[in-house]
N, C-alpha and C positions, 0 to 999 in steps of 0.2 A: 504494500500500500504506500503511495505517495501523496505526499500531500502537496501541491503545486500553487506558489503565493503567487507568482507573477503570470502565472496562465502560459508561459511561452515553452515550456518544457517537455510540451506535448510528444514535439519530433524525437528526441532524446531518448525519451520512458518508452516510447515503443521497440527500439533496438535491446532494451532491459531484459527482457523476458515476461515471466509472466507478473505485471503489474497493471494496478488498478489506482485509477488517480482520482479521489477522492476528495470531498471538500470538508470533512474533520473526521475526527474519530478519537477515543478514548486507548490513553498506551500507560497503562502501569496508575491509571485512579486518574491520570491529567485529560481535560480534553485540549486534542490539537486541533487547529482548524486553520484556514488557509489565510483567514484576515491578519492572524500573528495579534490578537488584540486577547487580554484573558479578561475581557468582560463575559461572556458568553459562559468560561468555567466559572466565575465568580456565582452568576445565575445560576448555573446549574449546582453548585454546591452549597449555596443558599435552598435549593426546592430539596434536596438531601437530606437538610439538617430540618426542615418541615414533615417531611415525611416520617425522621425518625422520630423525634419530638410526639406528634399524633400516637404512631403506634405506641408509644411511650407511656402514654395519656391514658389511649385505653386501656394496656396491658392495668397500669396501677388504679385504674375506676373498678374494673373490673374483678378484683380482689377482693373488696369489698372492705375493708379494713375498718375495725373501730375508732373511733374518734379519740 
């Protein structure tokens, strides 16, 4: 997988083999993506810590614990 910032690398990556030129993707928890900006992971690992939070929420409602 490549990830191609300036769109001109097309000719190049085809001589490579078997590659696929993509516009982000996630490598080891980070997301890369072709703009080179890390707003888009910032987002995305804000909606992460939302979603863990929730399940977080209902796991301990759910228990039911005394006061």
């Amino acid at each position: 997988m490549i990830v191609d910032r300036e769109h001109d690398n097309h000719r190049a990556i085809k001589s490579v083999g078997r590659c696929e030129v993509v516009q982000s993707f996630v490598y080891l928890g980070t997301l890369i993506d072709s703009s080179g900006s890390c707003e888009n992971e910032i987002r995305r690992r804000i909606q992460q810590a939302r979603v863990a939070l929730l399940k977080y929420c209902v796991t301990i409602t759910s228990l039911n614990l005394p006061k």
